[in-house]
N, C-alpha and C positions, 0 to 999 in steps of 0.2 A: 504494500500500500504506500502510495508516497507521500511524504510529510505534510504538503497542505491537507492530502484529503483524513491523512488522521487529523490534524488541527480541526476541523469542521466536525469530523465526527469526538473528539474528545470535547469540544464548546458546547455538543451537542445531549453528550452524558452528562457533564457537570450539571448544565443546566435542568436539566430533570431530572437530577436527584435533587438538588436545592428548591426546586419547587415543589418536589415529595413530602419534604422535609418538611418546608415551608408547608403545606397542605397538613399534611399531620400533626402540627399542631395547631393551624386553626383548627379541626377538628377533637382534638380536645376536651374529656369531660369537664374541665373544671375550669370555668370563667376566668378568665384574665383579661386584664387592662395592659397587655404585655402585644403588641404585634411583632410578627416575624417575618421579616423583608427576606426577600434574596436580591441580590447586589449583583447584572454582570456588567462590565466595562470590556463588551464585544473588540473594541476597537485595540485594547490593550491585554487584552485575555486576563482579567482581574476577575474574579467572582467572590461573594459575602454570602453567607446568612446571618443576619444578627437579632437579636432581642430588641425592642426599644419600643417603654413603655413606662408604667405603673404598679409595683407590686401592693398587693391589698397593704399594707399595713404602712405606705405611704414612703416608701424609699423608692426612689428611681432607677428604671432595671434596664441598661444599657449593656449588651456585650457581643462581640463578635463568637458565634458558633465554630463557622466554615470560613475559612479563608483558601482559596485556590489560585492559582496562577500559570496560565499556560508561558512556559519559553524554553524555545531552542527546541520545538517540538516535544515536549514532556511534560508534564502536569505535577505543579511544585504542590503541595497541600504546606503550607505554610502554618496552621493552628488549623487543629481538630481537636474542635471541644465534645465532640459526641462519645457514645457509649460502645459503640458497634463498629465505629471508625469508616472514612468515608475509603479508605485506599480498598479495603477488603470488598467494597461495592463495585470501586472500578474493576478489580481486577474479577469478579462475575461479571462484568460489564467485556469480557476480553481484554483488557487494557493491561499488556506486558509490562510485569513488574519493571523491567527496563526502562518505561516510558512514566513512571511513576517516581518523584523524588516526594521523601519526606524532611520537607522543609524546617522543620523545629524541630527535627533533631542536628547535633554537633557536625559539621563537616567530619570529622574523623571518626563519627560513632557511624555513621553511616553505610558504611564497608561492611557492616557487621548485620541489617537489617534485612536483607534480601530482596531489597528495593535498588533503584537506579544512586548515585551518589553527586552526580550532579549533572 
């Protein structure tokens, strides 16, 4: 496959799973003053999901979930705040651990992951 056409198809996974994500929690049993954006910046290959809201008990609930990044043909995951982790989605998604870096961890711990290293 050549690199644009994974670029289009990898913009094309992230962003539906950030809006799964995003979906699944509006759907949500329990009411919140909390919405959940998904964030892409197509032109820059940048993607978010974040929190930003109101928790009941009146503290302000801001935080970035997902953070992603396509470059160099690869998909940086820079913070995964999730439970399930978003890499193990891509890679059921077909998406070659090779084409996968994980961003927030150490340049040098990386080697050791079984993900791409940069």
């Amino acid at each position: 496959m050549a690199i644009e056409s994974n670029i289009e198809t990898y913009r094309q996974y992230i962003q539906d799973l950030l809006l799964a994500r995003a979906k699944r929690k509006k759907q949500s049993p329990t009411p919140s003053q909390t919405e959940t954006q998904a964030i892409f910046d197509q032109q820059r290959d940048h993607y978010q999901l974040v929190h930003v809201g109101w928790r009941r008990n009146g503290q302000r609930n801001y935080g970035c979930v997902l953070h992603l990044d396509i470059k160099d043909g690869k998909i940086w995951i820079q913070h995964d705040g999730t439970e399930d982790g978003i890499a193990s989605a891509l890679v059921e998604l077909s998406v070659p651990k090779t084409d996968i870096v994980l961003g927030f961890h150490d340049p040098f711990m990386r080697q050791y992951t079984g993900f791409a290293v940069d």
